[in-house]
PDB file of N, CA, C and O in Angstrom:
ATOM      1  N   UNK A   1     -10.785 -46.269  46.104  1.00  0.00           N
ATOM      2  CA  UNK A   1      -9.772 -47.128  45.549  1.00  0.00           C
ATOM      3  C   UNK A   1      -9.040 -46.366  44.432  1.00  0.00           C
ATOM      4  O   UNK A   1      -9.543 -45.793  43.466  1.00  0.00           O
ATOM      5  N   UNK A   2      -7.752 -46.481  44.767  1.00  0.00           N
ATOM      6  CA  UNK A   2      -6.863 -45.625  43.666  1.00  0.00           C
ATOM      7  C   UNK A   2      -6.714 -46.563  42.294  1.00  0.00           C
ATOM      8  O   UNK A   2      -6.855 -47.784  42.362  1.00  0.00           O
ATOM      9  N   UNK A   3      -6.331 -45.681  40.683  1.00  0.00           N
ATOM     10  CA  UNK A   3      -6.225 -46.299  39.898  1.00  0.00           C
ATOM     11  C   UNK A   3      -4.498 -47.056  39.932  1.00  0.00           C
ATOM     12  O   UNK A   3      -3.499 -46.694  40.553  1.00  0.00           O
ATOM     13  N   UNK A   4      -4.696 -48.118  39.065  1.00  0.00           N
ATOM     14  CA  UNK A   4      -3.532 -48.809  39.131  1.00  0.00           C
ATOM     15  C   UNK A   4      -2.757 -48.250  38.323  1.00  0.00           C
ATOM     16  O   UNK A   4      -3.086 -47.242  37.699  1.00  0.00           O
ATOM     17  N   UNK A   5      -1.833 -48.711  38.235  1.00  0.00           N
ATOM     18  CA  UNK A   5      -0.471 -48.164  37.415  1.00  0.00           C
ATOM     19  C   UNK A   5      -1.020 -48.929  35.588  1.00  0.00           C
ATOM     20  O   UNK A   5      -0.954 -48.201  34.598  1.00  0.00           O
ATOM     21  N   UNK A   6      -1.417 -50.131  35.497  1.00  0.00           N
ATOM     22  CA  UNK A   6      -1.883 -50.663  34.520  1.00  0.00           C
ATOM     23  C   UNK A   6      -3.352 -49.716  33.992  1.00  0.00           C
ATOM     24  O   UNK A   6      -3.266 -49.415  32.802  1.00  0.00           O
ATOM     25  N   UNK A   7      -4.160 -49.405  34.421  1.00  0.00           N
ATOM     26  CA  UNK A   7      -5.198 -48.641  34.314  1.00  0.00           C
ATOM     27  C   UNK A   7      -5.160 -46.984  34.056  1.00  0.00           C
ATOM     28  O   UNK A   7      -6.100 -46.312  33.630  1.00  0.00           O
ATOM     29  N   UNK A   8      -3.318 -46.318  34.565  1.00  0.00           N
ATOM     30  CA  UNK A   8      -2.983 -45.135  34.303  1.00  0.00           C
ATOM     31  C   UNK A   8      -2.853 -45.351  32.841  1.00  0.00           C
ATOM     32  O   UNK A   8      -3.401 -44.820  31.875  1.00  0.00           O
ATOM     33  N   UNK A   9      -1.784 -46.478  32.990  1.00  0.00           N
ATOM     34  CA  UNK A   9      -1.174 -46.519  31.403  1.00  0.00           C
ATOM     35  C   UNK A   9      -2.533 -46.581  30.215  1.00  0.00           C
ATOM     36  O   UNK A   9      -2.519 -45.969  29.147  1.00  0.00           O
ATOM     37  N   UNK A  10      -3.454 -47.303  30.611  1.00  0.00           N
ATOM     38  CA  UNK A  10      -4.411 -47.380  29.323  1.00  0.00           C
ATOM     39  C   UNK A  10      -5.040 -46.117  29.660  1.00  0.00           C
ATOM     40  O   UNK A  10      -5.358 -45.787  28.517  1.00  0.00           O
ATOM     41  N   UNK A  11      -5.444 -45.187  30.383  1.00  0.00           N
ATOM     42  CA  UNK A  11      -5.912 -44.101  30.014  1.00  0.00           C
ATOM     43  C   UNK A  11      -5.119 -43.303  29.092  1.00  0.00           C
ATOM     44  O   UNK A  11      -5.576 -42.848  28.043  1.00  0.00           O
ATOM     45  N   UNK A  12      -3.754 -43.116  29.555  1.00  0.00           N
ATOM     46  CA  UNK A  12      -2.784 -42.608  29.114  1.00  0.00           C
ATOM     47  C   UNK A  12      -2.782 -43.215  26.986  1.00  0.00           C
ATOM     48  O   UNK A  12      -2.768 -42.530  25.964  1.00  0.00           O
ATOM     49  N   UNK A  13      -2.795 -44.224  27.129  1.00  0.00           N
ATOM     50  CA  UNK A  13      -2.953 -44.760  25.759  1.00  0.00           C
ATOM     51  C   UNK A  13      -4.255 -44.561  24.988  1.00  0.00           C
ATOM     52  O   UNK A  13      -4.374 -44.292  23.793  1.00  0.00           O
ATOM     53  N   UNK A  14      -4.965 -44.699  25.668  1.00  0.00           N
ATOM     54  CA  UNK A  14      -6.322 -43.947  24.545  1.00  0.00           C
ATOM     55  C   UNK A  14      -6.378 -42.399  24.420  1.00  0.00           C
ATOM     56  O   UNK A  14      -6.948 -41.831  23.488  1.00  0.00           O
ATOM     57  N   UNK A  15      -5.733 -41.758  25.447  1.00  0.00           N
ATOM     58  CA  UNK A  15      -5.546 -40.573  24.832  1.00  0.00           C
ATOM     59  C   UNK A  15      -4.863 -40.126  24.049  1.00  0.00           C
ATOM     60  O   UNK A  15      -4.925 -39.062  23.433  1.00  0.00           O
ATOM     61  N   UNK A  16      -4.121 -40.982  24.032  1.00  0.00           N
ATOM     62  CA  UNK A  16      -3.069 -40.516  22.765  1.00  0.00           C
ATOM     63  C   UNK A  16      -3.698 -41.307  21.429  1.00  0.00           C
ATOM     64  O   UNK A  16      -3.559 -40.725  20.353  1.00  0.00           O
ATOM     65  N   UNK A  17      -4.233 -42.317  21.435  1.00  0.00           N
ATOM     66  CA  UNK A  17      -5.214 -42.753  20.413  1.00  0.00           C
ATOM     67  C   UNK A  17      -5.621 -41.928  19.908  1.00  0.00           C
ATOM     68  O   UNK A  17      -5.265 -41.524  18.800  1.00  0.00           O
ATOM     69  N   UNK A  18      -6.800 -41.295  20.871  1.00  0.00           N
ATOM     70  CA  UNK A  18      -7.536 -39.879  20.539  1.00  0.00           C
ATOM     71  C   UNK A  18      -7.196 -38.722  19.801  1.00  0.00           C
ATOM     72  O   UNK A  18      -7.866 -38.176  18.924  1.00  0.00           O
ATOM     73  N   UNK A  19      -5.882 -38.344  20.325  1.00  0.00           N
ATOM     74  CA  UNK A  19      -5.021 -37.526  19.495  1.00  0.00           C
ATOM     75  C   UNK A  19      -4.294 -37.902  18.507  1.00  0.00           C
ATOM     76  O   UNK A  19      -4.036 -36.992  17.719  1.00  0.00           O
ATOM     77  N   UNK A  20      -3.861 -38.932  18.255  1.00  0.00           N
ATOM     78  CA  UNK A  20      -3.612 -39.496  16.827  1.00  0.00           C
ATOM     79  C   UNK A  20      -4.624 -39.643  15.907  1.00  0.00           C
ATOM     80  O   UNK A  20      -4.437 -39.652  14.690  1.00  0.00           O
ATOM     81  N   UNK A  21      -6.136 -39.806  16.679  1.00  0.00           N
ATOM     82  CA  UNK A  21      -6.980 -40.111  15.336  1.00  0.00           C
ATOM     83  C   UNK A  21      -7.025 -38.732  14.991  1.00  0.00           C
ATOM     84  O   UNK A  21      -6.773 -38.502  13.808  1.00  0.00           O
ATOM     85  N   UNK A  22      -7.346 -37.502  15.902  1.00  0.00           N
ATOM     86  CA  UNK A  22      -7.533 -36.002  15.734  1.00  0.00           C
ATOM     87  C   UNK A  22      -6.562 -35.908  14.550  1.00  0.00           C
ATOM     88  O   UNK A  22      -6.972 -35.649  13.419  1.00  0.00           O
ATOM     89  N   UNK A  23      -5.037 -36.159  14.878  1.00  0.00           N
ATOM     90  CA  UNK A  23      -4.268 -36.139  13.820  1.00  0.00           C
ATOM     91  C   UNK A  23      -3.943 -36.054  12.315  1.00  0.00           C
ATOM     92  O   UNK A  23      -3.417 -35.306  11.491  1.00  0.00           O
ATOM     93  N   UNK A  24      -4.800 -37.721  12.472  1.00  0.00           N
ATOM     94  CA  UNK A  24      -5.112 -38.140  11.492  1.00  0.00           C
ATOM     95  C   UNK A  24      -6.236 -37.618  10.144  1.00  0.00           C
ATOM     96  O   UNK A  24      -6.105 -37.788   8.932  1.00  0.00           O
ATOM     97  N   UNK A  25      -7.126 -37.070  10.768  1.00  0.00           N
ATOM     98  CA  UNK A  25      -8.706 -36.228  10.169  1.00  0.00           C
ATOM     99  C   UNK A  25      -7.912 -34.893   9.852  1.00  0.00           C
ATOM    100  O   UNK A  25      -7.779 -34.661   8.651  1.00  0.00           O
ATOM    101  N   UNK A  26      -7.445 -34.116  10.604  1.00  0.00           N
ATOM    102  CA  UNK A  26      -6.606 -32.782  10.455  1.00  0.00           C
ATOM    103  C   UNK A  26      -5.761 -33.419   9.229  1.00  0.00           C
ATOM    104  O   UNK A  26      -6.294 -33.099   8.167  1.00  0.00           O
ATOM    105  N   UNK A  27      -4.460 -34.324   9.019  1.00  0.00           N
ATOM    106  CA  UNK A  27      -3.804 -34.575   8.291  1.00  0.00           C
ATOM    107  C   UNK A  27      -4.977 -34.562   6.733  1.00  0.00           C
ATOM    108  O   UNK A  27      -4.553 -34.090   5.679  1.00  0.00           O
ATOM    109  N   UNK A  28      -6.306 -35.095   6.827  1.00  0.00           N
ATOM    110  CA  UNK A  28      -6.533 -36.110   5.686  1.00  0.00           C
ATOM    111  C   UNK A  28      -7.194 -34.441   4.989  1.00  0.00           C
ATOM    112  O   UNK A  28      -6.954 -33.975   3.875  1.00  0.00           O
ATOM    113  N   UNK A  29      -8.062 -33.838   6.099  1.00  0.00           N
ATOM    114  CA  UNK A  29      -8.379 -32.134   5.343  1.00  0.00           C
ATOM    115  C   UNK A  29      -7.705 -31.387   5.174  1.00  0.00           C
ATOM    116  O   UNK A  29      -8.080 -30.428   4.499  1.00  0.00           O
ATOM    117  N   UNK A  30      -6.282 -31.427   5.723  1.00  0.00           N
ATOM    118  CA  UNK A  30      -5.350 -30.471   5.243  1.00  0.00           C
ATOM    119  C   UNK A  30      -4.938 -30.690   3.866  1.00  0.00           C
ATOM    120  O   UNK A  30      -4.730 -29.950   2.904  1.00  0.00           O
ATOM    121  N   UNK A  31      -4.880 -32.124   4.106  1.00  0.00           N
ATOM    122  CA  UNK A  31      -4.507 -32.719   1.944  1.00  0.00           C
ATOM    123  C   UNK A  31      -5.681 -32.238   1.563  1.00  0.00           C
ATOM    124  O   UNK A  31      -5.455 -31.104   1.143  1.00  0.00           O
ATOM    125  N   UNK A  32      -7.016 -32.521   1.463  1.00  0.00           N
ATOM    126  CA  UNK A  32      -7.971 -32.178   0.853  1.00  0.00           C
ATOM    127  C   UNK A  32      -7.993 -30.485   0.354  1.00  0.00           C
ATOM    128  O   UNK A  32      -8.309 -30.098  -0.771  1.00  0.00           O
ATOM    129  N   UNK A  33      -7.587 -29.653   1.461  1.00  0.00           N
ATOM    130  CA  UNK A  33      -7.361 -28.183   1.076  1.00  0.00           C
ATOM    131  C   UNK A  33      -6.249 -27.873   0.658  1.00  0.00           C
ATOM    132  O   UNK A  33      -5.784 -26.765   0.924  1.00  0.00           O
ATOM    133  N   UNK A  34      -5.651 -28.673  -0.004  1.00  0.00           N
ATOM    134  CA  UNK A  34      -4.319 -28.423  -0.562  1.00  0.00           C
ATOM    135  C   UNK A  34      -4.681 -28.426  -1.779  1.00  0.00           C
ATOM    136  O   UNK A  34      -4.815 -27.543  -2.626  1.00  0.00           O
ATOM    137  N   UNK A  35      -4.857 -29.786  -1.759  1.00  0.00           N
ATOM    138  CA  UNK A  35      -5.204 -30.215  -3.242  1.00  0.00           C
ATOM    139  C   UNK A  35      -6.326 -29.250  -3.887  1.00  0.00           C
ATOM    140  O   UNK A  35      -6.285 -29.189  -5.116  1.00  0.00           O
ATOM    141  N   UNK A  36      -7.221 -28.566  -3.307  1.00  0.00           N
ATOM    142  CA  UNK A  36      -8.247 -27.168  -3.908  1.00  0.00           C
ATOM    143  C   UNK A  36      -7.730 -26.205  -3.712  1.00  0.00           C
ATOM    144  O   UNK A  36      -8.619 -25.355  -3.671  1.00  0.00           O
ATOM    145  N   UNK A  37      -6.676 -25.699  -3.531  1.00  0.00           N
ATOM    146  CA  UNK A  37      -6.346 -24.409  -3.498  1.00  0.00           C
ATOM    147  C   UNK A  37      -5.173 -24.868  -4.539  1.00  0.00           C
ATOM    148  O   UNK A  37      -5.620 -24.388  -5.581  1.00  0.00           O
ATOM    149  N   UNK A  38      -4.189 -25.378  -4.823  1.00  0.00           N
ATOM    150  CA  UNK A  38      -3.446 -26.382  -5.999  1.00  0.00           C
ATOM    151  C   UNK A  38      -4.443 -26.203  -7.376  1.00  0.00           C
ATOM    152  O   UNK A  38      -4.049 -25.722  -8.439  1.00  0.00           O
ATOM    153  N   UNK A  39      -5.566 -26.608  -7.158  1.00  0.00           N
ATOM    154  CA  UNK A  39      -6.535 -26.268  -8.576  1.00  0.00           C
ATOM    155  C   UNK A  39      -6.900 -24.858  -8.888  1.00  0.00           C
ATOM    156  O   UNK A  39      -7.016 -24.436 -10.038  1.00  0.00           O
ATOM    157  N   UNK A  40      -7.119 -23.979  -7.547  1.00  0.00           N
ATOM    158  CA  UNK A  40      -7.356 -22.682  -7.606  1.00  0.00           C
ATOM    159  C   UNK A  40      -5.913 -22.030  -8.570  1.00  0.00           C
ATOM    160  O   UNK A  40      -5.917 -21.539  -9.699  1.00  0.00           O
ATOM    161  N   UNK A  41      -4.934 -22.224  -7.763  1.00  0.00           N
ATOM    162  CA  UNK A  41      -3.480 -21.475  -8.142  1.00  0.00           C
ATOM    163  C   UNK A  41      -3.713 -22.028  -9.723  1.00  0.00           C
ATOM    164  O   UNK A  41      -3.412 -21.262 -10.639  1.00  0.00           O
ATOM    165  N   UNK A  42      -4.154 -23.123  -9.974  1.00  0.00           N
ATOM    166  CA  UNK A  42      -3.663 -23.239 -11.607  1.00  0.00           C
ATOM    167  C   UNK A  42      -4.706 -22.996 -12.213  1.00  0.00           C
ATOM    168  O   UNK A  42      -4.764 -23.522 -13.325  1.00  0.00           O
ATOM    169  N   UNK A  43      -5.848 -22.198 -11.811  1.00  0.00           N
ATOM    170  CA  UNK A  43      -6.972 -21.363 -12.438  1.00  0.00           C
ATOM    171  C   UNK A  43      -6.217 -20.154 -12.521  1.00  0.00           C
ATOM    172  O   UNK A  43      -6.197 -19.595 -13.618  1.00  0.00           O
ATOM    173  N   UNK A  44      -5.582 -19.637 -11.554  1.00  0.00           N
ATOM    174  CA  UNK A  44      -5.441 -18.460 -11.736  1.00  0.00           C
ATOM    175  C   UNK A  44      -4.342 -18.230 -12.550  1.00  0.00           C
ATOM    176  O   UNK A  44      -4.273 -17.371 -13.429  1.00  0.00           O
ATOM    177  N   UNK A  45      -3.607 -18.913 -12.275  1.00  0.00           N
ATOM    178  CA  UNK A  45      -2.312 -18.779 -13.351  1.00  0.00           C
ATOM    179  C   UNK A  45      -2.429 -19.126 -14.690  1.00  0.00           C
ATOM    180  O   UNK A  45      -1.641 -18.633 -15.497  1.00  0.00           O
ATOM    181  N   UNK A  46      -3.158 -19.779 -14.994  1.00  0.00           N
ATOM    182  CA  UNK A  46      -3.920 -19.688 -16.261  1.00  0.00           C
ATOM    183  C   UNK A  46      -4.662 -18.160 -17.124  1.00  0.00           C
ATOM    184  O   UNK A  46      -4.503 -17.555 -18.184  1.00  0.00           O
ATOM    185  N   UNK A  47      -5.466 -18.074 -15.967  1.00  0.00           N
ATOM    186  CA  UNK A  47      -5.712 -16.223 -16.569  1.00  0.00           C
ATOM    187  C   UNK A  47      -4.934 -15.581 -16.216  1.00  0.00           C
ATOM    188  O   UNK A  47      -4.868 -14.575 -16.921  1.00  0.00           O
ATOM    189  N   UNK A  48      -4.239 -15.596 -15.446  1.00  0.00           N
ATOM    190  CA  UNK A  48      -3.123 -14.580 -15.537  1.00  0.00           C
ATOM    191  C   UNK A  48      -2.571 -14.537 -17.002  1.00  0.00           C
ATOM    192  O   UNK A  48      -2.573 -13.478 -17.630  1.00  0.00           O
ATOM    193  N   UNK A  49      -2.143 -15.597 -17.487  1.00  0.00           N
ATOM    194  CA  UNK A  49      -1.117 -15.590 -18.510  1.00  0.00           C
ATOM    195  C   UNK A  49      -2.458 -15.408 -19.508  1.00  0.00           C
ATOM    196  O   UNK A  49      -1.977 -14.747 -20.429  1.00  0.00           O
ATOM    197  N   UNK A  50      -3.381 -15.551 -19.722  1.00  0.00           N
ATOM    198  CA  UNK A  50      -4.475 -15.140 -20.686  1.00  0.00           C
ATOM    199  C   UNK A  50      -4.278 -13.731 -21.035  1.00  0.00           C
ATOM    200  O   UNK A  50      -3.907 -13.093 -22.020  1.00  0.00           O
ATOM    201  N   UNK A  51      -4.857 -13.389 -19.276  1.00  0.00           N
ATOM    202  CA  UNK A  51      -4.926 -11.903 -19.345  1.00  0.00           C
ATOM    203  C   UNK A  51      -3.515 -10.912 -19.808  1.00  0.00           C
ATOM    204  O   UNK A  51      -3.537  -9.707 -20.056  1.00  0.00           O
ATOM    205  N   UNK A  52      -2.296 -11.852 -19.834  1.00  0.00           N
ATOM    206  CA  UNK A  52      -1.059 -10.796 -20.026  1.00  0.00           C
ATOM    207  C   UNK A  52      -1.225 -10.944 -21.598  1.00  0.00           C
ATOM    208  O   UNK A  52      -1.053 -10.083 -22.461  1.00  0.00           O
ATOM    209  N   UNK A  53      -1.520 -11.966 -21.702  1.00  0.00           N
ATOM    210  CA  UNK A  53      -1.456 -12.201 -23.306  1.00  0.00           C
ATOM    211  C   UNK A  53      -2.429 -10.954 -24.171  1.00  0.00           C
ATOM    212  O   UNK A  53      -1.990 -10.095 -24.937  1.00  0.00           O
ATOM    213  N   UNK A  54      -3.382 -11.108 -23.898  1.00  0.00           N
ATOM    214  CA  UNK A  54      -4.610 -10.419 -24.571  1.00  0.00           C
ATOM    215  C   UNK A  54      -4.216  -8.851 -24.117  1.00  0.00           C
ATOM    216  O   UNK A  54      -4.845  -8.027 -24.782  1.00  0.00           O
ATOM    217  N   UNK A  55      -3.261  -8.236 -23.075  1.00  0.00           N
ATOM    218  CA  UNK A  55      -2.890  -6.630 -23.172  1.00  0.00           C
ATOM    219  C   UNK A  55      -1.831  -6.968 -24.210  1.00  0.00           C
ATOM    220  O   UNK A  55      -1.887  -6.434 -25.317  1.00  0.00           O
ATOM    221  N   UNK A  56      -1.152  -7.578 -23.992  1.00  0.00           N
ATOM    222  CA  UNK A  56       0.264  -7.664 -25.125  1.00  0.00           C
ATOM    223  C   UNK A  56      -0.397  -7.389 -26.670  1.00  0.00           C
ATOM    224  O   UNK A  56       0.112  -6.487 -27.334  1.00  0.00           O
ATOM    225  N   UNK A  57      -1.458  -8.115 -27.205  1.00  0.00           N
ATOM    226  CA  UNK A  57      -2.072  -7.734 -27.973  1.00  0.00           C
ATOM    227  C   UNK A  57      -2.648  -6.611 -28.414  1.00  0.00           C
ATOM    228  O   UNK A  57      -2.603  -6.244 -29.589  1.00  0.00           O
ATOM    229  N   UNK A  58      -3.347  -5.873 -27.292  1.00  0.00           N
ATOM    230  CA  UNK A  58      -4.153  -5.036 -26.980  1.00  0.00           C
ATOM    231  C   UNK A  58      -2.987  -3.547 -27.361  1.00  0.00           C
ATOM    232  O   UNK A  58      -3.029  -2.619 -28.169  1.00  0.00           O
ATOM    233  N   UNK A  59      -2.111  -3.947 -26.380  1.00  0.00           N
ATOM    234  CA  UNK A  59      -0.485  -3.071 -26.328  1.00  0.00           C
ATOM    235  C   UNK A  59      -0.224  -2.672 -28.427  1.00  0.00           C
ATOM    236  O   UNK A  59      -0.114  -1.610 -29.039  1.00  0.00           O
ATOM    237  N   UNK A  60      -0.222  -4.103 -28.873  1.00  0.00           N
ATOM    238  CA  UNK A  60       0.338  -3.768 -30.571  1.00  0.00           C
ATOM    239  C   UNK A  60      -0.971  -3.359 -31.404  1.00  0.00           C
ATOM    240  O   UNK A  60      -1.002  -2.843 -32.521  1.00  0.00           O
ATOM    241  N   UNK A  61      -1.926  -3.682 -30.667  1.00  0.00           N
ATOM    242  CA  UNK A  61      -3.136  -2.866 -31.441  1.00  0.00           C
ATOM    243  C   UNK A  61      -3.214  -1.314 -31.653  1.00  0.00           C
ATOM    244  O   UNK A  61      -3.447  -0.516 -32.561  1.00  0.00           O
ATOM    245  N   UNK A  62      -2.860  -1.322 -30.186  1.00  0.00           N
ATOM    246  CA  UNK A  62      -2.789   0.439 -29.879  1.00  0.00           C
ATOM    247  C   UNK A  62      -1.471   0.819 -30.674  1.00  0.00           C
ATOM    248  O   UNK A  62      -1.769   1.813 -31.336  1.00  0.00           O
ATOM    249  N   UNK A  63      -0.551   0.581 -30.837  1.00  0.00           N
ATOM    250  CA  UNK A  63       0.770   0.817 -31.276  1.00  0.00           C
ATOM    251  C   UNK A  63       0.652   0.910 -33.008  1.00  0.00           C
ATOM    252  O   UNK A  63       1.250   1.642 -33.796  1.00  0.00           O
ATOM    253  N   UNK A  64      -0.135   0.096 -33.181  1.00  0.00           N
ATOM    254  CA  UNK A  64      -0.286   0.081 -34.831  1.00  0.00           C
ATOM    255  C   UNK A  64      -1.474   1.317 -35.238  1.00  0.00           C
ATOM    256  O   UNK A  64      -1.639   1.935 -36.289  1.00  0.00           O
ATOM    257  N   UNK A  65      -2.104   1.367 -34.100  1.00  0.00           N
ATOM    258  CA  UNK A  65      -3.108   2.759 -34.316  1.00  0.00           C
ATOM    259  C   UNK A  65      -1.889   4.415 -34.069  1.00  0.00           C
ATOM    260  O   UNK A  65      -1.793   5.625 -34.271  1.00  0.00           O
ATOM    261  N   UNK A  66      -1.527   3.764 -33.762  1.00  0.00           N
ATOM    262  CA  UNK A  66      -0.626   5.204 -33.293  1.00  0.00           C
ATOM    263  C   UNK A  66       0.410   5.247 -34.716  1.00  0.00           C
ATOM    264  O   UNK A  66       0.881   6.350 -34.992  1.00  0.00           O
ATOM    265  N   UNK A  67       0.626   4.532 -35.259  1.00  0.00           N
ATOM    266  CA  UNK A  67       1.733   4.430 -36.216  1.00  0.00           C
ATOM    267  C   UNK A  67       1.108   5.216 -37.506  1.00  0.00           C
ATOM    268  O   UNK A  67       1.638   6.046 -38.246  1.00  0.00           O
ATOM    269  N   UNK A  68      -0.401   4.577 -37.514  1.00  0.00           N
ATOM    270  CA  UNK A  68      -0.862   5.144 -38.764  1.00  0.00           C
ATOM    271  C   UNK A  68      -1.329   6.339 -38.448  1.00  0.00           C
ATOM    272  O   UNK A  68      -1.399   7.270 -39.250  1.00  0.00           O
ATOM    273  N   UNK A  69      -1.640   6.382 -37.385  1.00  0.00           N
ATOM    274  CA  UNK A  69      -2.158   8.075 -37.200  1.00  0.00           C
ATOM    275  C   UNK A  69      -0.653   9.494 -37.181  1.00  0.00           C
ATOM    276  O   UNK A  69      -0.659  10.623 -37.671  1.00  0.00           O
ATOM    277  N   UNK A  70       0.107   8.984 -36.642  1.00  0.00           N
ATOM    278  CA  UNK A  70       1.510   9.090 -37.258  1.00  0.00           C
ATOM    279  C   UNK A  70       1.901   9.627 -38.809  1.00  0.00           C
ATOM    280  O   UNK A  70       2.033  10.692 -39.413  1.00  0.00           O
ATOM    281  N   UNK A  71       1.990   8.299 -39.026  1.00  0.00           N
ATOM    282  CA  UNK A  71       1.877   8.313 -40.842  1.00  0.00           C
ATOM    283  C   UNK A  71       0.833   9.132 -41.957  1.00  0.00           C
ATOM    284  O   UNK A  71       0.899   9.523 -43.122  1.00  0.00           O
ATOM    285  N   UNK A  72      -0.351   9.131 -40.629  1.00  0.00           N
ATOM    286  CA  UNK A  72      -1.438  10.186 -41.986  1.00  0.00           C
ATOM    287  C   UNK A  72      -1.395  11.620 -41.286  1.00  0.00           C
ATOM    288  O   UNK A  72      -2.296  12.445 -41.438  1.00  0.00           O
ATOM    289  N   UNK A  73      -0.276  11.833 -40.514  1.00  0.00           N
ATOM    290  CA  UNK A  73      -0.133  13.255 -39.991  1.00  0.00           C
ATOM    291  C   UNK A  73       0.518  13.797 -40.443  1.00  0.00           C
ATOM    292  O   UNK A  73       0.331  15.008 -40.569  1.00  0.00           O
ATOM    293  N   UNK A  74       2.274  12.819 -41.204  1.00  0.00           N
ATOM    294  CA  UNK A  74       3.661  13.368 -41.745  1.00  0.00           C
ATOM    295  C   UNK A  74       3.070  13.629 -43.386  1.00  0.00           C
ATOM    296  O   UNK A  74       3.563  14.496 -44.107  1.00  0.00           O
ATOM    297  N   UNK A  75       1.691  12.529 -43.922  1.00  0.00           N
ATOM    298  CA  UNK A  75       1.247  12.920 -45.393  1.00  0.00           C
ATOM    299  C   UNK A  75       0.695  13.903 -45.960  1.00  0.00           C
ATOM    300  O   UNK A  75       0.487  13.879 -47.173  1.00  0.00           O
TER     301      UNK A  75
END
């Protein structure tokens, strides 16, 4: 006995159910790995700007060593 045309259609409709719920789970972990890699990027961009900060420092430390060594070379 062949399937009916009413009985195509509901196969036809739960599969696409199926793939909408798939959809749906893919959609809800893709936000979930967004949103942690979103916290990652603003870890890192955080030390980044730490780390530029603290050579910039590092940069006029050295610069002020060089100045006086400079200065007690011309005395």
């Amino acid at each position: 006995m062949s399937e009916t045309s009413g009985d195509l259609l509901l196969t036809e409709i739960e599969a696409l159910a199926a793939q909408l719920e798939d959809l749906v789970a893919t959609c809800s972990h893709l936000r979930s790995e967004n949103e942690k890699l979103r916290l990652v990027e603003q870890t890192l961009t955080s030390e980044k700007e730490d780390l530029i900060n603290r050579n910039l420092e590092a940069k006029k430390r050295i610069d002020m060593v060089v100045d006086r060594l400079r200065t007690a070379q011309t005395s």
